[in-house]
N, C-alpha and C positions, 0 to 999 in steps of 0.2 A: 468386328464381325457383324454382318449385315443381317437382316431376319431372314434375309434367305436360304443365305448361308448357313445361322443359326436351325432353322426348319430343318431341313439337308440333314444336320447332322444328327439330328433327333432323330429322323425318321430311318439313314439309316445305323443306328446305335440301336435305337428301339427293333429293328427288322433282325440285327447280330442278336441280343437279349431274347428276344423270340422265337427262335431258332429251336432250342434245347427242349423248352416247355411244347413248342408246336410238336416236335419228335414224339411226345410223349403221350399229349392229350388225342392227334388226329387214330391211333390207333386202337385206343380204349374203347369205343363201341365193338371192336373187331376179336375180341376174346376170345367168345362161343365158335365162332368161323376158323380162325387161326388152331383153335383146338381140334375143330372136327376135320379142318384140313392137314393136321402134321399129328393127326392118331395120338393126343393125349389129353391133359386136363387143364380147364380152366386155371386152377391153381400153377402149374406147370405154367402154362405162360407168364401167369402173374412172376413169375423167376425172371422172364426179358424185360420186366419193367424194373426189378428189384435190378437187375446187371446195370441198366441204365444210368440209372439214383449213381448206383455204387461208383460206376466209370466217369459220369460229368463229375461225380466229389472227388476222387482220386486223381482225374484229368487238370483242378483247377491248381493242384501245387506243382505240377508240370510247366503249366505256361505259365505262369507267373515269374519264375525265377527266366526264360525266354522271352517275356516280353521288357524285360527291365537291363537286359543284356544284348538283345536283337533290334529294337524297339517295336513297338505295337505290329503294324503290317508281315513282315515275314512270318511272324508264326501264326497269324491269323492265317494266311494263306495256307500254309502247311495243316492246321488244325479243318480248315470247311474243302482240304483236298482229303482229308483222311475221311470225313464224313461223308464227302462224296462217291468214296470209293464201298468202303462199306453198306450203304445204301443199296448202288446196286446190286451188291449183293444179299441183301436183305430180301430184294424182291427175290429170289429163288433159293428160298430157303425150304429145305427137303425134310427136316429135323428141328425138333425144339431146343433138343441141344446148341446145334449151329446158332441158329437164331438166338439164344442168351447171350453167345460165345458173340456175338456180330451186332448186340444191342450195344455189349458195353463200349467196343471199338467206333460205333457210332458216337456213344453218349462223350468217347474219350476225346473226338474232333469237333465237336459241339461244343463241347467247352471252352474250345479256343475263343469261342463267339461272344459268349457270356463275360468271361474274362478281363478280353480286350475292352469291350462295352464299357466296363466298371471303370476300369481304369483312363481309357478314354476321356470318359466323362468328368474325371479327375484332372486330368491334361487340362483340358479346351475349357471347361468352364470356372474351375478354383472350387473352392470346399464351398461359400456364401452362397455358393449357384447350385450347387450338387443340386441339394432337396429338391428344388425345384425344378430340374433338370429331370432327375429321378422319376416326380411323378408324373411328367411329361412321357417318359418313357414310357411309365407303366401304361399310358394310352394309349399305344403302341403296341405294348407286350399284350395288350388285351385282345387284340384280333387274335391270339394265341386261343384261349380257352373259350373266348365267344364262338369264332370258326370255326378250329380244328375239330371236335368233338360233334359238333353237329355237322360237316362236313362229311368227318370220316363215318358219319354212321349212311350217310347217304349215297358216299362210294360202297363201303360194303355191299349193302343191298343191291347197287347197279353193278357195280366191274368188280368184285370182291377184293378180300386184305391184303392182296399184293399192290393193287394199285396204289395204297393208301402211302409205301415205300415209291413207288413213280412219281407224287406229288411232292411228297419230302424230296426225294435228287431233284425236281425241277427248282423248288425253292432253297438247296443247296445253292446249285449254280447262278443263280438269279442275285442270293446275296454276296457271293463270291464277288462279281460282277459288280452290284453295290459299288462294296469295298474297296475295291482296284480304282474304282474313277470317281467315287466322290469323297471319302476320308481321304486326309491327310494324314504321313507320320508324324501324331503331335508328341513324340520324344526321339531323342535320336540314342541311338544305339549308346550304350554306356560299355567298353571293352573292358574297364576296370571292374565289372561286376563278372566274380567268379562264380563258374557254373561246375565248381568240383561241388560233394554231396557236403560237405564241415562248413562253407561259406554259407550254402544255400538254409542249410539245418539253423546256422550262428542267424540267420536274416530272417527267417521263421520264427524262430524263440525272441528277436529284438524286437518284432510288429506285437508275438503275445504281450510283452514285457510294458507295452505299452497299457495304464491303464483304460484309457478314455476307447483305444482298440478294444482290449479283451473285454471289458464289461458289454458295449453296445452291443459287437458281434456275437455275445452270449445270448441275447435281448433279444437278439434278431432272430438268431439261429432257435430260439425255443421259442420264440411266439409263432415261425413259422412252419416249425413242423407239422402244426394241427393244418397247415395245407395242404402240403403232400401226403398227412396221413387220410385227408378226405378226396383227394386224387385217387391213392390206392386202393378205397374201400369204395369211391362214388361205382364202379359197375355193382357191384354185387349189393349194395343199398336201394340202387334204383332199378336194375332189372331183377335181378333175384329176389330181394325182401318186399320192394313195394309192385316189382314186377311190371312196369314201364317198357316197349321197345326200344329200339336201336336209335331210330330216330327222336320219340322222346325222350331218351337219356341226354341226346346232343344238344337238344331247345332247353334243358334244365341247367345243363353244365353252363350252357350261354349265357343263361338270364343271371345262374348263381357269378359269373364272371362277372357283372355287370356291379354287383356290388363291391368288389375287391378295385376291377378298376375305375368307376365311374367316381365311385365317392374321393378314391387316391387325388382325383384330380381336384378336390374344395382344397388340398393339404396344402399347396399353392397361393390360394387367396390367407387359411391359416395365419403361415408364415409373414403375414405381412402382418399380423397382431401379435407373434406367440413367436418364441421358440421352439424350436423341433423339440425340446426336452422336456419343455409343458407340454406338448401334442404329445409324445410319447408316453408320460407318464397321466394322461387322462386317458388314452385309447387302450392302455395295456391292461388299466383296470377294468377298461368296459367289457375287453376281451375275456379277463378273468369270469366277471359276471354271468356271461353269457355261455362261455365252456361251461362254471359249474353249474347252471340251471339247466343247460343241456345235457348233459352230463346225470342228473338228476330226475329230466324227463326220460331219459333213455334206461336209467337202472328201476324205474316204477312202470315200464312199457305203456307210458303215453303218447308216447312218437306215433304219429302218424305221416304222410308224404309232404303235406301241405305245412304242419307243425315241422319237420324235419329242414323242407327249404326254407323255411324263417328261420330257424338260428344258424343254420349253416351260412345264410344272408348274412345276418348280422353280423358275424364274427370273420366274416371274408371283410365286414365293410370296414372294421376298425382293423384289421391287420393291412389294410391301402393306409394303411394314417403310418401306422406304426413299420410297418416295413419300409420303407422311402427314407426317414426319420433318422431312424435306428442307422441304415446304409453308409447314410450322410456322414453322419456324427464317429460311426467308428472308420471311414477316410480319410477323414480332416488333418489329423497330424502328419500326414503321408504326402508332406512336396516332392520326395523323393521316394524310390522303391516302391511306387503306389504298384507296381505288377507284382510284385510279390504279396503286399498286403491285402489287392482287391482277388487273390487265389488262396490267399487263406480265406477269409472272409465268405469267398463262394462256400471251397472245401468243407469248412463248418457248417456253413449253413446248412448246404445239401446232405452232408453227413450225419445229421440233427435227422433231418427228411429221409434219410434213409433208413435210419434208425426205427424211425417213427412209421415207416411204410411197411419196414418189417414186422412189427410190434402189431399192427391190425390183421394180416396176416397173421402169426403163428397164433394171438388172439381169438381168432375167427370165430364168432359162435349162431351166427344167424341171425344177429341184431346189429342196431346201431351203437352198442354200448362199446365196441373197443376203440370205433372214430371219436366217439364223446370224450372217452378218456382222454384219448391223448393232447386233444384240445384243450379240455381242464387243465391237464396237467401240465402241458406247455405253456400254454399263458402263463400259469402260476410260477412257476419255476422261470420263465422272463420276466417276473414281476418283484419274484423276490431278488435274483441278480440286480435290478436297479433300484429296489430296493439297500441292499449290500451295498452297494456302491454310490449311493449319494452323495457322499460328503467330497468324491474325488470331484477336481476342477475340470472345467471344460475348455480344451484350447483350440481354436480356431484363429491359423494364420498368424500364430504366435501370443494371443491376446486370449485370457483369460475369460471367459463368459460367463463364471458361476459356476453352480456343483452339477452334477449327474442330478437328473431325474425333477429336478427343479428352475 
């Protein structure tokens, strides 16, 4: 593979990966509008974000058992035509209803993107490459949350929140497009894999069964919930509590992106001293540290906006170390059936995040203290899982590497 070719595929795996998060972050300044335009509440929208979460999690045990039977391309295709269509009909949505009912049909074609991505990445590079693959990507994924948000806050105020569904269908079709002419199918279609629901469910339980699978993907999925729980509480933290406009909400989500992904990219040079397993069990405790001190500042109401973006910084900048890591390593064992394991793997994750998005929501009390929480508590609870899990062996490529977590 040539570095151009290498480049190529980064950028567009990284563009599919970005996708789902772009869907999600460019409309977040658009809340207050969206409400006053479809006659109901703030809150009420926040349900098209919750449908979202719910549908890309639900969506990734879908494709996974289609991309390991089809191979990678057809259902990508199938998955950013479903996105497509939904889209435009997002832009003429008359009802809050509709619009939940049309987030998650979106969320549910986006996911094809993410999916494929994972799994891709698994094909074309082998598990020794993933990590670093990964946080290549996430450089990529980062135009996601740097852009979108301070973007969309700047379409609102000029051509309001339907435009903001015009730019998502253009970069619909744009990746689509990608796809068709520069990936390859790096797996070819497997007919021996059944797509009755007893195969699929036996193929599900055999990736949990794995331990080196279910411990990391646990690690993953609960260190990363405190991000999408500060995804679904960042409007209401920064406009409503510390009371910031449209456009500075957008320049904060930016700058806070910059930590999650600027720093993912040192994980890269790391690996060439460390294993991902030291990297992860030094960042998951920094992560811990820093939930419960925030966490701590938030229940004494010491927060203030400047204090708030410092640990929310911090704890985006060690969950780049640990997210990429964590990915890699529950992967690895996966030469085969990696489409089903890289849609559980989402599944979880996202369903963690959705959990967690919920949970600041029904929470809700006019502070910082229910994002703090979940932070804390996610760390911790990924900290104790690798924890728990140390003494299991690590295999990579059939070879032994040592235990979890060390």
């Amino acid at each position: 593979m040539t570095k151009r070719t290498y480049y190529t595929y980064i950028l567009v795996l990284g563009s599919l990966t970005a996708l789902g998060p772009f869907s999600i972050d460019m409309y977040l300044p658009g809340f207050g509008d969206i409400a006053k335009s479809l006659g109901t509440s703030v809150a009420n929208v926040g349900l098209s974000l919750a449908s979202y979460f719910i549908g890309i999690s639900l969506g990734q045990l879908l494709y996974g058992p289609l991309l390991d039977r089809h191979g990678r391309k057809k259902p990508l295709y199938a998955g950013l035509a479903l996105y497509i269509a939904a889209t435009v009909v997002c832009m003429q949505a008359r009802d809050i209803n509709v619009l939940i009912v049309l987030r998650f049909i979106q969320a549910v074609g986006s996911c094809a993107a993410q999916v494929t991505a994972m799994a891709m990445v698994r094909d074309l590079f082998g598990p020794k490459e993933s990590a670093k693959v990964l946080s290549l990507l996430l450089l990529v994924l980062g135009a996601s949350p740097m852009i979108a948000p301070t973007a969309g806050g700047y379409i609102v105020v000029t051509w309001g929140w339907r435009a903001i569904f015009l730019v998502l269908l253009v970069l619909g079709v744009l990746i689509l497009a990608l796809s068709i002419f520069l990936l390859p199918d790096s797996y070819p279609p497997d007919k021996g894999f059944s797509l009755r629901p007893g195969p699929i469910v036996r193929n599900f339980l055999a990736a949990l069964a794995v331990p080196q699978f279910l411990i990391y993907v646990l690690v993953m999925a609960l260190a990363f919930s405190g991000l999408l729980a500060y995804v679904a509480g960042s409007p209401v933290i920064f406009m409503d509590i510390f009371h910031v406009d449209k456009k500075e909400y957008g320049w904060i989500f930016a700058f806070l992106a910059v930590a999650f992904i600027g720093l993912s990219q040192f994980n890269a040079l790391l690996l060439k001293r460390f294993t991902s397993q030291q990297i992860i069990r030094v960042t998951l405790i920094g992560q811990v540290v820093v939930g419960l001190v925030f966490w701590g500042f938030a229940m004494a109401g010491w927060l203030s906006l400047g204090v708030t973006i410092g640990f929310l910084f911090a704890f985006l900048g060690f969950l780049g170390f640990t997210n990429p890591n964590a990915a890699a390593l529950a992967m690895a064992p996966f030469a085969k059936n990696a489409g089903t394991a890289s849609s559980l793997l989402g599944c979880l994750q996202l369903g963690f995040g959705a959990l967690a998005s919920a949970a600041v929501s029904a929470f809700a009390d006019g502070t910082v203290r229910p994002v703090a929480a979940v932070i804390a508590g996610g760390s911790l609870l990924g900290l104790v899982v690798l924890f728990l899990g140390r003494k299991q062996p690590v295999v990579i490529d059939g070879a032994e590497l040592g235990q979890l977590g060390h």
